[in-house]
C-alpha positions in Angstrom: 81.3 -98.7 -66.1 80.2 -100.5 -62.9 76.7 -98.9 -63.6 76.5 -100.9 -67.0 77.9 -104.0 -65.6 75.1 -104.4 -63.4 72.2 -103.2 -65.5 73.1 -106.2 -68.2 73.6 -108.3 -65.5 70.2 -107.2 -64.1 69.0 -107.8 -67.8 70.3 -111.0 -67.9 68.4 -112.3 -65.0 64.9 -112.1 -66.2 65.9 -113.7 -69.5 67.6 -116.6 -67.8 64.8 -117.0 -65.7 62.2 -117.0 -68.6 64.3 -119.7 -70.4 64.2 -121.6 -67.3 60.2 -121.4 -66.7 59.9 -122.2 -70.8 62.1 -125.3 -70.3 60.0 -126.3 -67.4 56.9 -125.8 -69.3 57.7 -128.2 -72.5 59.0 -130.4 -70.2 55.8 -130.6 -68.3 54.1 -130.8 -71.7 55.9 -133.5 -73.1 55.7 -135.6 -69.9 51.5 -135.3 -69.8 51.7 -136.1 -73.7 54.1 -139.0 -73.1 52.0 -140.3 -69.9 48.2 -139.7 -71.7 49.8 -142.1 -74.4 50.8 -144.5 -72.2 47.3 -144.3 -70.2 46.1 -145.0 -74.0 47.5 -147.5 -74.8 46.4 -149.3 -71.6 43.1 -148.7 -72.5 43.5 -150.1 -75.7 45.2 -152.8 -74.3 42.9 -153.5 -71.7 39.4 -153.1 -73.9 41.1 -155.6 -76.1 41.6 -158.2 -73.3 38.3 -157.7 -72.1 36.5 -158.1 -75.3 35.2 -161.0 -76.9 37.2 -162.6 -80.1 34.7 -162.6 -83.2 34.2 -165.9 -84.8 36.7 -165.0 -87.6 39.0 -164.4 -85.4 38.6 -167.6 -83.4 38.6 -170.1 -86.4 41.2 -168.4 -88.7 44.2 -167.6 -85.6 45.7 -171.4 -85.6 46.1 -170.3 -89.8 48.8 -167.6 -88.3 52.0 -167.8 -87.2 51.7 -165.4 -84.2 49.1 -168.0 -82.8 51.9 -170.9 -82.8 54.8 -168.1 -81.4 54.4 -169.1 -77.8 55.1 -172.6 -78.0 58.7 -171.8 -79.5 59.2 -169.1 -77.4 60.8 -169.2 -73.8 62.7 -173.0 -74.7 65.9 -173.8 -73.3 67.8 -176.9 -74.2 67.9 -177.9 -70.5 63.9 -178.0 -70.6 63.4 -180.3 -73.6 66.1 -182.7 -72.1 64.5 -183.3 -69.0 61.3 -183.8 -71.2 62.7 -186.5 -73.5 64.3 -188.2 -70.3 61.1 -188.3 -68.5 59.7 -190.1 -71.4 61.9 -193.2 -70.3 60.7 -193.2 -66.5 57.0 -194.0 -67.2 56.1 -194.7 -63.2 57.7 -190.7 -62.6 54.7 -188.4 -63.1 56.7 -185.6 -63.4 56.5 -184.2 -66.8 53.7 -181.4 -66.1 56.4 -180.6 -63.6 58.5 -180.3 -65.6 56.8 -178.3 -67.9 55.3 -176.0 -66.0 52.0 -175.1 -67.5 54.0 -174.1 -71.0 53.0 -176.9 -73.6 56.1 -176.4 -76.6 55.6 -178.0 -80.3 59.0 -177.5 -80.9 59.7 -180.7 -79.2 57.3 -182.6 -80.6 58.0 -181.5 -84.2 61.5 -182.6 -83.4 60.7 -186.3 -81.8 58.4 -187.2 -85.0 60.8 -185.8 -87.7 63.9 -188.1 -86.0 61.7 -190.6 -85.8 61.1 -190.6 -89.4 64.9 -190.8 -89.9 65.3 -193.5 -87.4 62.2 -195.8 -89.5 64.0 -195.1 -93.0 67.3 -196.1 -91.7 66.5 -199.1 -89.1 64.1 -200.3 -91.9 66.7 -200.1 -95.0 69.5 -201.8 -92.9 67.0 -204.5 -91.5 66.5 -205.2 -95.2 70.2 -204.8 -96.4 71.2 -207.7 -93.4 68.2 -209.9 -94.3 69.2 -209.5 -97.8 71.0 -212.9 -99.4 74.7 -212.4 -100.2 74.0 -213.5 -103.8 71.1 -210.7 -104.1 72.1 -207.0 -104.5 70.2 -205.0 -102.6 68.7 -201.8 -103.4 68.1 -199.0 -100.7 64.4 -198.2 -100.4 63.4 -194.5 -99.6 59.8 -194.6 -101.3 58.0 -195.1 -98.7 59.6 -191.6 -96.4 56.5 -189.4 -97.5 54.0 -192.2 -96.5 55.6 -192.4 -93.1 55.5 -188.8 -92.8 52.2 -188.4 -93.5 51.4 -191.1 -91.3 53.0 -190.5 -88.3 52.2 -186.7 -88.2 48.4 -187.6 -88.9 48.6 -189.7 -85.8 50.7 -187.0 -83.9 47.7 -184.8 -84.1 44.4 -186.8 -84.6 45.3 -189.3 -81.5 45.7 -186.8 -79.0 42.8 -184.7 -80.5 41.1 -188.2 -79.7 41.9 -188.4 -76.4 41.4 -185.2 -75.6 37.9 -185.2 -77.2 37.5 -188.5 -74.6 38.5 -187.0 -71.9 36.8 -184.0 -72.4 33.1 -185.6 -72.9 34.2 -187.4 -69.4 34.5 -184.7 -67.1 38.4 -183.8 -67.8 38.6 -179.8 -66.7 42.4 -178.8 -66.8 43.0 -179.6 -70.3 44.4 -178.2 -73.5 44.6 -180.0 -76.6 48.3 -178.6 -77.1 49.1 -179.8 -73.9 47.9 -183.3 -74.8 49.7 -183.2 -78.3 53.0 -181.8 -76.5 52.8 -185.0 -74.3 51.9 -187.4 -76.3 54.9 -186.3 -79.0 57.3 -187.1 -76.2 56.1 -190.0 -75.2 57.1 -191.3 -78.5 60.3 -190.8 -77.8 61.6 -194.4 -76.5 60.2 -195.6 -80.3 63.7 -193.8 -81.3 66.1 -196.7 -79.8 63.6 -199.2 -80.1 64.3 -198.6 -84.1 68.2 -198.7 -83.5 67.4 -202.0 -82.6 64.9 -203.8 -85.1 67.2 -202.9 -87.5 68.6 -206.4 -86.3 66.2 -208.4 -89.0 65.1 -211.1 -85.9 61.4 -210.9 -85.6 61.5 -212.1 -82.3 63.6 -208.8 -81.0 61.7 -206.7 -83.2 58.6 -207.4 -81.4 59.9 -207.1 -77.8 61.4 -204.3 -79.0 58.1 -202.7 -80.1 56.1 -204.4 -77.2 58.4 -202.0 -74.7 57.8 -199.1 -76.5 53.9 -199.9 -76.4 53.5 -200.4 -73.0 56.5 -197.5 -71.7 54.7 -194.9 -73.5 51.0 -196.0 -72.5 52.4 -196.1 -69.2 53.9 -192.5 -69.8 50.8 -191.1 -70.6 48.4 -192.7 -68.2 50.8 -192.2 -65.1 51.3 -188.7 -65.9 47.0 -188.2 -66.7 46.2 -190.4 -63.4 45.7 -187.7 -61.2 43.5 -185.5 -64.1 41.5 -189.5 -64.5 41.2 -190.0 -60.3 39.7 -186.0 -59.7 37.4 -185.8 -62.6 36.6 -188.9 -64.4 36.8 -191.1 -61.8 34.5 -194.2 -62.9 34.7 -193.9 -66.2 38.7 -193.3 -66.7 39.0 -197.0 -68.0 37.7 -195.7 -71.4 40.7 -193.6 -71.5 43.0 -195.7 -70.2 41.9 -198.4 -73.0 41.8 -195.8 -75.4 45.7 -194.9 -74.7 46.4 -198.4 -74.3 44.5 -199.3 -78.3 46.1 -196.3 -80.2 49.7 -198.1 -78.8 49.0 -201.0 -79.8 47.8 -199.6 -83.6 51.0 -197.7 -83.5 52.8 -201.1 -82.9 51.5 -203.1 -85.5 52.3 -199.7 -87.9 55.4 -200.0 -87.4 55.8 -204.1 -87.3 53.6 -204.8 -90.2 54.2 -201.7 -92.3 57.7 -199.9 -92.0 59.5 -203.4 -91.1 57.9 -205.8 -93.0 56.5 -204.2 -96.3 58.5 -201.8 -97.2 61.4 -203.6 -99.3 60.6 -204.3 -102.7 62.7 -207.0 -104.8 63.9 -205.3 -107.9 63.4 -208.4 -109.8 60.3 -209.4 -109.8 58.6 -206.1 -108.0 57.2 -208.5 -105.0 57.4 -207.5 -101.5 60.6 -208.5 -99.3 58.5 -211.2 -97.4 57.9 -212.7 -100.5 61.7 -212.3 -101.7 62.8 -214.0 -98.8 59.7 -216.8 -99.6 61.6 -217.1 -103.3 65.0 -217.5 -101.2 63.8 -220.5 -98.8 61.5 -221.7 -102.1 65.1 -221.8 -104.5 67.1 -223.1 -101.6 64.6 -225.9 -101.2 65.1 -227.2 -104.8 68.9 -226.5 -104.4 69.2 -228.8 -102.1 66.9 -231.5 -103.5 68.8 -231.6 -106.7 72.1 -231.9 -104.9 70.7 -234.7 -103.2 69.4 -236.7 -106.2 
């Protein structure tokens, strides 16, 4: 019986062992498959680095969304509030710090779309307290796509502009996303300006919108000195008159467009200026008959 016993057992052994060398061997297979993939794929990766983007693929990628995925990618809310805050500290160049070489659109998208808001609903209750007792007033929204339009045009084709400038000048470390990004937040002190010239008083409206001119020219051209005093040098007065004129176009947008002409009078079809004209016109004669 003891004979038996150990001739299985002897038996047993080799088999054991074989299954042992087999499982070694797969393994050692599947680990030189696994690791000559991996080699692949940095290959791949590397030969796609290294070679040169075709002209279709250069002109077509800012028509796809994996293109725009790193500006929305990696945001925190803590980021975006030290960007809108820097906005109101013009004489702080600290936004590139701030931002640390990663330009964002989400931010941007967000300042122009509340500022939107803020024009429709400053400009509508400018109109409503301007608006005669004896007049109903009627809440214009008409003019919402216009202003879109508007101010998204100028949220690209102005800092295209300067960068364009500043490019033909000598600027080196610059990237037109970078430039839109900064420019977007600069906008940002327009925001409260519009909380307050919905107080109809011309006057306020225009110190209101004179601030916001020179903060964010200031913003931009505090934050760019150092890109204007290492490369441009000389001729950085062009840019700095450039910033300092697209401002001041933006100003007069917003003072002689979105709070001025905007409010129609539903009776006759004329502009609010000339409602309020026909107001001080029938008051006039009012009082002259009164008097006679």
């Amino acid at each position: 019986m003891s004979s038996n016993g150990s001739a299985l057992k002897g038996s047993a052994t080799p088999d054991l062992a074989k299954q042992v060398l087999v499982q070694k061997l797969a393994q050692q297979i599947v680990n030189q498959i696994v690791s000559d993939d991996v080699i692949d794929d940095k290959i791949e990766e590397e030969e796609n680095q290294n070679k040169e983007p075709t002209c279709c693929q250069m002109f077509c990628a800012p028509f796809t969304l994996k293109y725009y995925q790193p500006f929305f990618n990696d945001l925190t809310t803590k980021v975006i509030a030290q960007k809108l805050w820097a906005s109101f500290f013009p004489f702080k160049a600290t936004f590139f710090e701030i931002q640390d070489g990663k330009a964002d659109l989400y931010g941007p998208i967000w300042v122009y779309a509340t500022l939107v808001f803020a024009v429709a609903a400053a400009g509508n209750i400018s109109g409503y307290l301007a608006t005669p007792s004896n007049i109903a007033f009627h809440y214009n929204f008409d003019f919402i796509p216009t202003a879109s339009s508007l101010l998204f045009g100028i949220a690209f084709l102005v800092p295209f502009a300067i960068y364009m400038v500043m490019k033909m000048l000598g600027g080196r470390h610059l990237h037109l996303t970078s430039v839109i990004c900064i420019y977007a937040y600069a906008q940002t002190c327009i925001i409260p300006v519009c909380v307050v010239c919905s107080i109809p008083n011309p006057q306020l409206q225009w110190g209101a919108l004179i601030y916001a001119m020179i903060n964010s020219s200031l913003f931009l051209i505090v934050n760019y000195w150092g890109e204007l005093e290492k490369n441009i040098q000389a001729k950085k007065h062009i840019v700095i008159w450039l910033i300092a004129g697209c401002q001041v176009v933006l100003l007069l947008l917003f003072k002689m467009y979105f709070f001025l002409y905007v409010y129609t009078n539903p009776y006759t079809g004329s502009r609010f200026d000339q409602l309020t004209k026909i107001v001080h016109t029938d008051h006039f004669f009012l009082h002259h008959h009164q008097q006679h």
